[in-house]
C-alpha positions in Angstrom: 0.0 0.0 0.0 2.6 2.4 0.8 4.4 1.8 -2.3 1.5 2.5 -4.1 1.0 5.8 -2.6 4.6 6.5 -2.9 4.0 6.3 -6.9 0.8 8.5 -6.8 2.5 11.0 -4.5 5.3 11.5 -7.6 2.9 10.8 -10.2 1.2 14.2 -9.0 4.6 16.3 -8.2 5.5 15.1 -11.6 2.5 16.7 -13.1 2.6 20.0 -15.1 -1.0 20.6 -13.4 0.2 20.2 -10.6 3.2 22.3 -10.9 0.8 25.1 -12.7 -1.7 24.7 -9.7 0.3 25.6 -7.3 2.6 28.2 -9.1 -0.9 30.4 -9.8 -1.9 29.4 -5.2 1.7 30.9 -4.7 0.6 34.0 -6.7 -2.6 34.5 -5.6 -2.2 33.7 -1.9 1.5 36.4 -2.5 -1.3 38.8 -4.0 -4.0 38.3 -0.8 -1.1 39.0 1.3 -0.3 42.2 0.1 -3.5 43.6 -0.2 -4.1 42.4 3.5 -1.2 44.5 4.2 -2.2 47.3 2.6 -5.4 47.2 3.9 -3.7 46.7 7.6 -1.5 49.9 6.6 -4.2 51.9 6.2 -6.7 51.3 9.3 -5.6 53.6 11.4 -8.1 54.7 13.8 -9.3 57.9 12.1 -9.6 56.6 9.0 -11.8 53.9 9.4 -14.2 55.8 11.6 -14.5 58.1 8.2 -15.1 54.9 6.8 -17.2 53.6 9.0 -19.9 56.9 8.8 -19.8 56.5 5.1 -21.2 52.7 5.4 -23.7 53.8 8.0 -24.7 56.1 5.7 -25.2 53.7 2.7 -27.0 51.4 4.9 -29.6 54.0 6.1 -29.9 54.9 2.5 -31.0 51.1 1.8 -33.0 51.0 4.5 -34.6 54.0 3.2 -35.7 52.4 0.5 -40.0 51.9 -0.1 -39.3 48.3 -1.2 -37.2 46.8 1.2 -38.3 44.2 3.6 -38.4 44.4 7.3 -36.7 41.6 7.7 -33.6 43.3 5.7 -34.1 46.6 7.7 -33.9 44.3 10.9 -30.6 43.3 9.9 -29.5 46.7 8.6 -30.3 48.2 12.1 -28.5 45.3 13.8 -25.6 45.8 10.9 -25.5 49.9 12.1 -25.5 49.3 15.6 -22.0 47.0 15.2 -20.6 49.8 13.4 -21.3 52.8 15.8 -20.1 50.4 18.5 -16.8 50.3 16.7 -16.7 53.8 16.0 -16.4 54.4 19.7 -13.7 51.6 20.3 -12.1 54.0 17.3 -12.2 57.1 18.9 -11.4 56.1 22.4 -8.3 55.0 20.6 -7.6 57.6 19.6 -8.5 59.8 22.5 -5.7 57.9 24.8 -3.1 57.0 22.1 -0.4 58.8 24.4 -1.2 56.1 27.4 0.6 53.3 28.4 -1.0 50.2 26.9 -2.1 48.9 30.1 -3.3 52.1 31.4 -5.2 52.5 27.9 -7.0 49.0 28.8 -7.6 49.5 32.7 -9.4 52.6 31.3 -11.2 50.7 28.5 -12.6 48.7 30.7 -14.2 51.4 32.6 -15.3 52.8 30.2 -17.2 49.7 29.0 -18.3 49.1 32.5 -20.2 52.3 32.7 -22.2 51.0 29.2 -22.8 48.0 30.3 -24.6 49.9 33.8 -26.2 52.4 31.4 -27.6 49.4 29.0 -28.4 51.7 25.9 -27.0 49.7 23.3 -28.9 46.4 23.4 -27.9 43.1 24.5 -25.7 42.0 21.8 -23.7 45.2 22.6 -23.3 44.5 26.5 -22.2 40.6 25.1 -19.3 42.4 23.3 -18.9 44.7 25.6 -18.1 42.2 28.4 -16.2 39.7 25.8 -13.7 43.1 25.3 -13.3 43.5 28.8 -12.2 39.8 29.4 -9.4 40.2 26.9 -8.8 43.2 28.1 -7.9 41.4 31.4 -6.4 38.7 30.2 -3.8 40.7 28.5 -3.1 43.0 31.5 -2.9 39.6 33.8 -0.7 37.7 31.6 1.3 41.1 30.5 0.5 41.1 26.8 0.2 44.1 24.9 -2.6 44.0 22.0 -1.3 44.0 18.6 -2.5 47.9 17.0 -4.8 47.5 13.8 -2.5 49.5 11.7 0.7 46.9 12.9 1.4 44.2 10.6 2.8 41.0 12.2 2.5 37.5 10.9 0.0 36.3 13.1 -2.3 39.3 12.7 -2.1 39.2 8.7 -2.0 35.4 8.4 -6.0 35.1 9.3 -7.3 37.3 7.0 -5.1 35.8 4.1 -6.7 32.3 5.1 -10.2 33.9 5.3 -9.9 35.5 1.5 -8.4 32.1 0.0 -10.2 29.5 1.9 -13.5 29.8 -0.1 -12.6 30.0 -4.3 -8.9 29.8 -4.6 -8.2 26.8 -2.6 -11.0 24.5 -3.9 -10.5 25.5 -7.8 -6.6 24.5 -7.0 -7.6 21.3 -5.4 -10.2 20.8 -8.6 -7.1 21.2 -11.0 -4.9 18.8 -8.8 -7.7 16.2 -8.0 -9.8 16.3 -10.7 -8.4 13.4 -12.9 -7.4 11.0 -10.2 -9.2 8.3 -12.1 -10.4 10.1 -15.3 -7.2 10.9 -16.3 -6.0 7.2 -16.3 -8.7 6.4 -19.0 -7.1 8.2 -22.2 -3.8 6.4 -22.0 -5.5 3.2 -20.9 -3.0 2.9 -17.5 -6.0 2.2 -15.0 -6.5 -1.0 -17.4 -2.9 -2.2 -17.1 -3.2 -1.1 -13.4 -5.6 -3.6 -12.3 -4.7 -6.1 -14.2 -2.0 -6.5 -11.3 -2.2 -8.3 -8.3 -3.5 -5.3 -6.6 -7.4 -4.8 -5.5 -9.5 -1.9 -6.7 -9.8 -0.6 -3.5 -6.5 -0.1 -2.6 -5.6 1.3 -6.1 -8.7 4.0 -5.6 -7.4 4.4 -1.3 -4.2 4.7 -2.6 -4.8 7.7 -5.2 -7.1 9.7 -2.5 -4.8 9.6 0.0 -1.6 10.9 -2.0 -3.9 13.4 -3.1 -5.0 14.7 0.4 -0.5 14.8 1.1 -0.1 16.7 -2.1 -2.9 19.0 -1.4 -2.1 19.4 2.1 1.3 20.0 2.5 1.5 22.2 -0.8 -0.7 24.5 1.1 0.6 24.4 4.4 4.0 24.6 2.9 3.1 28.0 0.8 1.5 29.1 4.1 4.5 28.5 6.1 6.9 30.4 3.3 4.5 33.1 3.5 4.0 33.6 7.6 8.3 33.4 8.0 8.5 36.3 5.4 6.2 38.5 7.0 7.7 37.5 10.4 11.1 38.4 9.4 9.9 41.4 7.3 7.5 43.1 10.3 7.4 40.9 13.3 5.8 37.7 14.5 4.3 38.7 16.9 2.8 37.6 20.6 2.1 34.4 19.8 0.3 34.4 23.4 -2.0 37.5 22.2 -5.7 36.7 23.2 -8.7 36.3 21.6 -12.1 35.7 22.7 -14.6 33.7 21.2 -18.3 32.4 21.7 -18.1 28.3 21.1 -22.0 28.0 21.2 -25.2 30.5 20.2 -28.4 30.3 21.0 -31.7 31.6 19.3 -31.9 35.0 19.2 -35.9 35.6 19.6 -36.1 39.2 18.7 -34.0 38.2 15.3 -36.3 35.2 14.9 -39.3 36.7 15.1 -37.9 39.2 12.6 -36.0 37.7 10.1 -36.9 33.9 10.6 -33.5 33.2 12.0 -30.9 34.4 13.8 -28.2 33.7 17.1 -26.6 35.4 19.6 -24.0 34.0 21.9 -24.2 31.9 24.8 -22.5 33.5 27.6 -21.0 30.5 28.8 -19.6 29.1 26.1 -17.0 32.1 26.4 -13.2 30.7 25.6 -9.8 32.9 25.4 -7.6 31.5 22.8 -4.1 32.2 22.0 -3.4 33.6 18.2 -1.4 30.3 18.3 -4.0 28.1 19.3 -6.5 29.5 17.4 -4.6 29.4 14.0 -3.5 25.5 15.0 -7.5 25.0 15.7 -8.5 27.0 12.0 -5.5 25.0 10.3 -7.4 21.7 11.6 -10.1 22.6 10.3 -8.7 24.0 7.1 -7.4 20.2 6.4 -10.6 18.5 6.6 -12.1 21.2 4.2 -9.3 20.0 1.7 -10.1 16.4 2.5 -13.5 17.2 1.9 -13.0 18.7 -1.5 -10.3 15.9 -2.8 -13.0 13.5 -1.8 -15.7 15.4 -3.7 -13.1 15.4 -6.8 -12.6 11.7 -6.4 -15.9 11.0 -7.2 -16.6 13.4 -10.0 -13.1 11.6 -11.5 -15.1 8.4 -11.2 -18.2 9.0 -12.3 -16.5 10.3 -15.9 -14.2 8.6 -18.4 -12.4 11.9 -19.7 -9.9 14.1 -17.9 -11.3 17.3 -19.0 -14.4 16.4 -18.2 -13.8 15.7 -14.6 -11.6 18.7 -14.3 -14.3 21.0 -15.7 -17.3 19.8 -14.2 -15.3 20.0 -10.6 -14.2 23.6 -11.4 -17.8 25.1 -12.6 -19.7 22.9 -9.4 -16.9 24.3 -6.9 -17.4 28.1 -8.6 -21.2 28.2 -7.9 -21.1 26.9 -4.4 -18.7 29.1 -4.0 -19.8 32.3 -5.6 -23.7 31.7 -4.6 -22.5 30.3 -1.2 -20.7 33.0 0.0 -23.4 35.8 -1.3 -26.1 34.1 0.5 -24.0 33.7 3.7 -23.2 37.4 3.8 -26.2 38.5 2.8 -29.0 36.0 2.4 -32.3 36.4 4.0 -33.9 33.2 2.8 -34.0 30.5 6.1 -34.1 27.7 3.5 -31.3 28.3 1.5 -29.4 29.4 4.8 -30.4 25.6 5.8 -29.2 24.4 2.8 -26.2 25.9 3.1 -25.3 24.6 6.8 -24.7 21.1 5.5 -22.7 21.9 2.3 -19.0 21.5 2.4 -18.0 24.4 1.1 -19.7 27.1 3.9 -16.9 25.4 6.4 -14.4 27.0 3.4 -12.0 28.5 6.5 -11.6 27.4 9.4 -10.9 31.2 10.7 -14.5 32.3 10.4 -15.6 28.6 12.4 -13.4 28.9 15.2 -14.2 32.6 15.7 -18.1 31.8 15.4 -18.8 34.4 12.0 -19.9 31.1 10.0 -22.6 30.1 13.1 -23.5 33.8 13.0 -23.9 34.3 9.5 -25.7 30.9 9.0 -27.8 32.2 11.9 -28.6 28.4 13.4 -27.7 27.3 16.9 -27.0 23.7 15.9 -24.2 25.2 13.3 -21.4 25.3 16.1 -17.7 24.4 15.6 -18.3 20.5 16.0 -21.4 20.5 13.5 -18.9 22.2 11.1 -16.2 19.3 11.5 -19.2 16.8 11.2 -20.6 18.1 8.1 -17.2 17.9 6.6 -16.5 14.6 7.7 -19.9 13.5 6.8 -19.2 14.6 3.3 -15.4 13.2 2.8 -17.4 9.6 4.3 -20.1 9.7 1.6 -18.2 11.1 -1.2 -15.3 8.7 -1.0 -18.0 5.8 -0.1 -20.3 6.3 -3.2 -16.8 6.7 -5.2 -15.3 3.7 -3.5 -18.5 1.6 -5.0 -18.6 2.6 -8.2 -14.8 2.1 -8.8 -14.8 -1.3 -7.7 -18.2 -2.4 -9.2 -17.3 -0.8 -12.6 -16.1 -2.9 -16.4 -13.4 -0.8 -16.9 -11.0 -3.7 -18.5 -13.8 -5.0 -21.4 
């Protein structure tokens, strides 16, 4: 078995798809990079909150609007309040930029005490509110100063990479690599000369999907790694001990519900401080099965169809729509069906960033959508997939 991995494994490396496929992930995930930085560059405090009152003024415009829904202005108002909320993070910044950082957070956090007493800004703003002031002092407790938006160091940019190329890039690149596992042995007639050896189908079709998942894998972990050390040596690592909080579990949100249909907010105590190190080793987890779950996927579209370019281009276009549509309707869907529908499709757990940080359970808007329904869903797919694949290799007349 291993040496039949072993020959897959070069089979793949040897590739000029393969050696395209990852030459255009390099460039693309290079190009994410530096548009993260830029973007990072030019956050500074004052600028976004300019920012910030121009989107707020957008979304009152669409909310405005005689034909919009109330549903949509529900989420609008909900969308605003975020914003202002930020807005004042911004200019308290800004107001106390000349503090010592841990004078800037003991202050913070009164600040954010007296709004929490006051309760003017809804209960999803004291649940923020109180997440802040727990970072807030964990930081001063363990001696950690926060990382500024406007600082670029390896562990702050890495995320938002991830986040941008999870979704499209990573899954056409898989497509390209994967596509004609099986497929692409039918026009030079080598699967025939394949089994005609002493070797069973299923370990020939085990065989391919696993050297698949190790190409996949480590290509991108490896362009990843290239990628964090530059930017570590170019602006700083970072504290890899830097917190962040997170929400592992939401709950029905019954204003939202009534509203829009759907909707969470988080449980209270399912409150967790990660590391930027732990959470990145958590996303990366789940960031593998996703590319598990999409080599599986191309598995069985390779053995369902007898022509490389076939395969290849029915992967591509299927991945592209649940990509494009997915990702439209998570942002910005207000249909509870398709929301549903999109829970248990692969491609929604795209990065593992947005899971661990609880955005996907948010934007999905279902409690049951937690972290480990995420890693379920994916394995639930990489089972089926490579199951139904599994049976119709070994049950089909490829030698007559």
């Amino acid at each position: 078995m291993f040496k039949l991995i072993k020959n897959e494994i070069k089979k793949i490396l040897l590739s000029k798809k393969y050696i395209i496929a990852i030459g255009i992930f390099l460039i693309l995930y290079s190009g994410m990079t530096f548009l993260s930085y830029n973007n990072a560059m030019n956050s500074k405090p004052a600028e976004r909150i300019k920012s910030n009152e121009k989107y707020i003024k957008n979304l009152n415009e669409e909310k405005n609007d005689k034909d919009i829904t109330d549903k949509k202005k529900a989420e609008i108002d909900n969308k605003i309040k975020e914003i202002e909320n930020i807005n004042k993070n911004l200019q308290f910044q800004i107001e106390n930029s000349n503090l010592k950082w841990q004078d800037r957070l003991k202050k913070n956090n009164e600040v954010i005490e007296q709004k929490i007493k006051d309760n003017k800004d809804g209960d999803e703003a004291i649940i923020q509110y109180k997440q802040e002031i727990e970072v807030n002092n964990y930081s001063l407790k363990n001696n950690i100063e926060p990382t500024p938006n406007n600082k670029v160091t390896a562990f702050s940019l890495m995320p938002k990479v991830n986040i941008f190329t999870g979704m499209l890039i990573i899954t056409i690149i898989i497509a390209i690599i994967s596509s004609d596992l099986i497929a692409g042995e039918f026009t030079p007639a080598t699967i025939k000369l394949l089994l005609t050896k002493p070797v069973s189908r299923q370990k020939v079709l085990f065989s391919k999907f696993i050297a698949a998942i190790c190409v996949c894998t480590v290509s991108f972990l490896l362009v990843k790694l290239i990628v964090f050390l530059i930017i570590g040596i170019g602006f700083g690592f970072g504290d890899y001990r830097e917190p962040m909080g997170v929400y592992t579990a939401y709950i029905n949100d019954k204003n939202l519900v009534a509203k829009l249909g759907f909707g969470v907010k988080p449980d209270t105590n399912s409150f967790k401080i990660y590391s930027v190190l732990q959470a990145m080793l958590l996303s990366e987890g789940i960031n593998i099965l996703f590319i598990i779950a999409c080599t599986a996927v191309c598995l069985l579209i390779s053995t369902l169809t007898k022509k490389s370019s076939s395969s290849i281009s029915i992967t591509v276009i299927f991945f592209v729509i649940l990509s494009i549509f997915g990702g439209s309707q998570l942002a910005n869907g207000q249909n509870g069906v398709i929301k549903k529908i999109l829970s248990v499709l692969f491609t929604t757990y795209s990065s593992g960033e947005l899971v661990i940080s609880g955005e996907t359970n948010k934007m999905l808007g279902f409690a049951y959508a937690n972290n480990y329904f995420a890693i379920g869903i994916l394995i639930v797919w990489i089972i089926v997939c490579y199951g139904i694949a599994n049976m119709v290799f070994t049950k089909r007349d490829i030698l007559s």
